[in-house]
Structure formats: structure tokens, C-alpha cells
N, C-alpha and C positions, 0 to 999 in steps of 0.2 A: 664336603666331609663324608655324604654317604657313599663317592667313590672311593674314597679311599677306605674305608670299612669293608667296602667287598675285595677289594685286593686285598687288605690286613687278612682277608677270610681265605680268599683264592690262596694266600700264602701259606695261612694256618693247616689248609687243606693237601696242597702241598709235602708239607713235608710230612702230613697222615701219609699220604700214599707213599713215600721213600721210607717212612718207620713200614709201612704194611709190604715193601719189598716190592712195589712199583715203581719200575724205571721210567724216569722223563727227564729227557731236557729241562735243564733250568739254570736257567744265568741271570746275573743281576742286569744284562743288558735286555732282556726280556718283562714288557711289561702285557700281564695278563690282562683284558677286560672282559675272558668269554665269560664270567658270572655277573658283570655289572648290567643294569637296566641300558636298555642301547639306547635310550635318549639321555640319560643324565652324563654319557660321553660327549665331551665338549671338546673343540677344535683345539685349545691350549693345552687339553691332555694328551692330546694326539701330539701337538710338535714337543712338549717337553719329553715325552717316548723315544720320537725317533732322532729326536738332534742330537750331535756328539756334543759335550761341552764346548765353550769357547775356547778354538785355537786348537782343540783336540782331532787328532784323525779318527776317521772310524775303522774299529779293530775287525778284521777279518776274521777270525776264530770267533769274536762275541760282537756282531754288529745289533744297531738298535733295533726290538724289533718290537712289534705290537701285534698281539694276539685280540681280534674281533669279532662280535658275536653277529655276522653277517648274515641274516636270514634268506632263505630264497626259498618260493615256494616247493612242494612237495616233491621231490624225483624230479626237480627242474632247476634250470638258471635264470629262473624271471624271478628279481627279485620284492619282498615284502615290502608294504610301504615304510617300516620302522627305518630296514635299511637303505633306502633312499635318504633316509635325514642323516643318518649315520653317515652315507658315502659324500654327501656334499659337506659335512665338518671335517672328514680325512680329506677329501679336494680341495677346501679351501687352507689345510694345513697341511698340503705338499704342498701350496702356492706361496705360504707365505714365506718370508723373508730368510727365516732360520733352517728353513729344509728346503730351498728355492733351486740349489747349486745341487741335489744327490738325485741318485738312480733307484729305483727302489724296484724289488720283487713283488709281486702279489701273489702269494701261492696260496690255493684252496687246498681243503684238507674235508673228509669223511669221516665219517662213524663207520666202523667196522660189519652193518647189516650192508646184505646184498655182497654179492663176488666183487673179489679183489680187482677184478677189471674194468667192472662195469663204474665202481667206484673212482676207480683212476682218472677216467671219462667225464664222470660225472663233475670232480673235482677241478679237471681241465676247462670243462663248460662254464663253469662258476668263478673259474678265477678270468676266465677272458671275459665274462660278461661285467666284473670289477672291473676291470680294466679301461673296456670301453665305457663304463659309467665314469669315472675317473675322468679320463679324455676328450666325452662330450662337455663334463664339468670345466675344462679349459690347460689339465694337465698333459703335460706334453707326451705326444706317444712314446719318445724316445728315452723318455725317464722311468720309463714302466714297461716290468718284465711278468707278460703271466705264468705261472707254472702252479699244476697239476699236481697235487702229493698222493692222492686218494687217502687210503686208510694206512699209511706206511709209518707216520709220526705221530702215534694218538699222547696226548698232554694227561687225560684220563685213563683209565677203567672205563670197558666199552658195555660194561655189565650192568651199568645202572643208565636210566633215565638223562640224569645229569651228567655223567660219562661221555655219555653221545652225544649230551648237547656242546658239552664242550670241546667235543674234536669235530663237530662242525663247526669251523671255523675259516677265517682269513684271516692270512697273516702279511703284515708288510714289513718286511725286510731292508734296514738302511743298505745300499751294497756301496756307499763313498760316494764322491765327485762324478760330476760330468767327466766324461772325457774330452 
């Protein structure tokens, strides 16, 4: 229940920043968790995110995706111990049954302090460090694509506290079927 509260919130908050004429990305195949507590995210929230319905394809223009509050320490890709328990309920729900057959993206994303480049970097460090935490977890390398965003697709306002916290982020990306 209190996850879903903070998404009701993450929503409510949402369309504050579209009425205050900040553009984001937002589709209903996007499910937010950068404001939820990163333990009360459970493994069954993760695959009802990213699985397409039964018998449904996944749509290339809106595939599933889930925005996560992946911490890693300061100016680095080692990550916090919160998201270690986070990465093993996302690896145990790429493993399971309902997301077992897709390929998925891991891209890391920045706050907009520090240069654009350095940020890009930074972004690419973090998303291959998900990656390989992912695939010592026992998900296959060849299901998982890392990709670097830096500061290019901020979800917030980079102006506030909470702004930044929430385009520090991970995102995984249904991208369909094995080939």
C-alpha cells in the first residue's frame, strides 16, 4: 500500500511539473520508483513493471520500463548496500518466469551538477557496474545492454534536492524477445 502511495505521489507530482511547463517523458508503460523507499520495492513489483501482458508484444515506441532509485556511492560506481538488496529483487525478477524470454537495457542517468561529459562517463560507469551486479546475480550477459545517458533525459527539475535525486537513476528497459 505505501508503494503505491508514492507512485499516486510520483504521479500527482508529475503532472505539477507538465502544469509548471516541464517537459518529461511519461507514458503509462513507465513505472516510476525514484521516490519510493528502495527496500519496500519488492521483486513482484519489478516483474508486474516490466512484463507485457499475457500474449501481448512489447510495443517499441512505449516498451515496459522501470525507473530505480539505485544508489552508488559519491562520484563513483561502487554501489550502496540498500542497492545491493534492490539489485538482487531486479535479478531475481529478470529470472523469473514472466520476464525469463526478454532482453533488457540498463541505462544509468545523472543530475545535471558537474560537465556534461564527465557525467556521461559517470553514467556509463554505473550502468555497467548494474550490469555486472545483475550477471554475477546469475542473469545472462546476453539479456543485458548497458547504456550511459548522463544528464541528457532528466524525469525532474535539476534545481532542487529531489530533482537530482530523481534523475539519479536506473532505468531498465523491456526491448522484446530473445532473439
Amino acid at each position: 500500500m505505501r508503494l503505491r502511495s508514492v507512485l499516486l505521489l510520483t504521479a500527482v507530482a508529475t503532472i505539477g511539473f507538465s502544469a509548471a511547463g516541464w517537459s518529461q517523458e511519461n507514458s503509462p508503460a513507465v513505472t516510476d520508483f525514484t521516490m519510493a523507499e528502495v527496500l519496500s520495492i519488492q521483486t513482484r513489483d519489478i516483474i508486474d513493471a516490466l512484463a507485457p501482458a499475457r500474449g501481448a508484444r512489447v510495443d517499441p515506441g512505449a516498451p515496459p520500463t522501470v525507473r530505480l532509485p539505485v544508489y552508488f556511492e559519491f562520484d563513483s560506481d561502487r554501489l550502496q548496500p540498500d542497492a545491493v538488496v534492490l539489485l538482487e529483487r531486479v535479478g531475481a525478477a529478470l529470472s523469473a518466469e514472466e520476464l525469463a524470454a526478454f532482453r533488457f537495457s540498463v541505462e544509468g542517468h545523472t543530475d545535471s551538477v558537474g560537465p556534461p561529459e564527465y557525467n556521461d562517463g559517470l553514467s556509463n560507469r554505473r550502468a555497467a557496474a548494474v550490469e555486472r551486479f545483475l550477471v554475477s546475480f546469475g542473469v545472462p550477459e546476453r539479456r543485458l545492454a548497458a547504456v550511459g545517458r548522463g544528464e541528457s533525459a532528466p524525469v525532474a527539475p535539476n534545481e532542487t534536492p529531489t530533482g537530482r535525486q530523481r534523475n539519479r537513476r536506473v532505468e531498465l528497459i523491456n526491448l522484446g524477445a530473445q532473439p
